[in-house]
N, C-alpha and C positions, 0 to 999 in steps of 0.2 A: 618432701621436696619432689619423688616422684611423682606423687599423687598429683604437685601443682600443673606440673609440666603436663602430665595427660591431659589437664582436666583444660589447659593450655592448647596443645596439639587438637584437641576434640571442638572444641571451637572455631578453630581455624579452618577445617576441614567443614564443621555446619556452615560455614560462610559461603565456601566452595560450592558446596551443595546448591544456598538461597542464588547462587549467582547463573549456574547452570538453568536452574527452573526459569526465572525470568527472560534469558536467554530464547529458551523453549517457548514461553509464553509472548514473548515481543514474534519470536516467527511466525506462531500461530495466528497471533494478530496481524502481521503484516501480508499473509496465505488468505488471510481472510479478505482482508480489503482487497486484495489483486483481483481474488475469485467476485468481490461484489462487481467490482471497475469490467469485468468481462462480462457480468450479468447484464448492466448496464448498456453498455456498447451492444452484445448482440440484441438486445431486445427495443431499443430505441434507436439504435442506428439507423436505419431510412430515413425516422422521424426526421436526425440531426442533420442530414443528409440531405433531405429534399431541401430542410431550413439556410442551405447555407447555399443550395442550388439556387435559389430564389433568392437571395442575395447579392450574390454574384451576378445573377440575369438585372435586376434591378442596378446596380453598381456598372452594370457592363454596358444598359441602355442609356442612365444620365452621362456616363464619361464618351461614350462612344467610342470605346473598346472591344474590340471582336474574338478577347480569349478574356477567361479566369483566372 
């Protein structure tokens, strides 16, 4: 009977364990993307930048509107 309970309690605790790791692994993933989403933005930022500039001047000359 003791034997069962260990063998019991020791599983319960490998659960523990699988749920920490995953834990760890969904941060690591979610560290990840944040770090891509900044790579991103600094290195195409003007691009997006000028693109939305020249939108807005387009948008700003058909309505005749003097702000963005």
């Amino acid at each position: 009977m003791v034997e069962y309970l260990r063998i019991l309690l020791d599983a319960r605790f490998a659960k523990m364990d699988e749920r920490g790791a995953s834990a760890v692994e969904y941060g690591l993933l979610v560290g990840g993307i944040a770090a891509l989403i900044v790579v991103l933005v600094f290195a195409l930022g003007d691009n997006i930048k000028a693109l939305f500039q020249d939108t807005c001047s387009t948008v700003q000359s058909k309505a005749g509107s003097t702000s963005c």
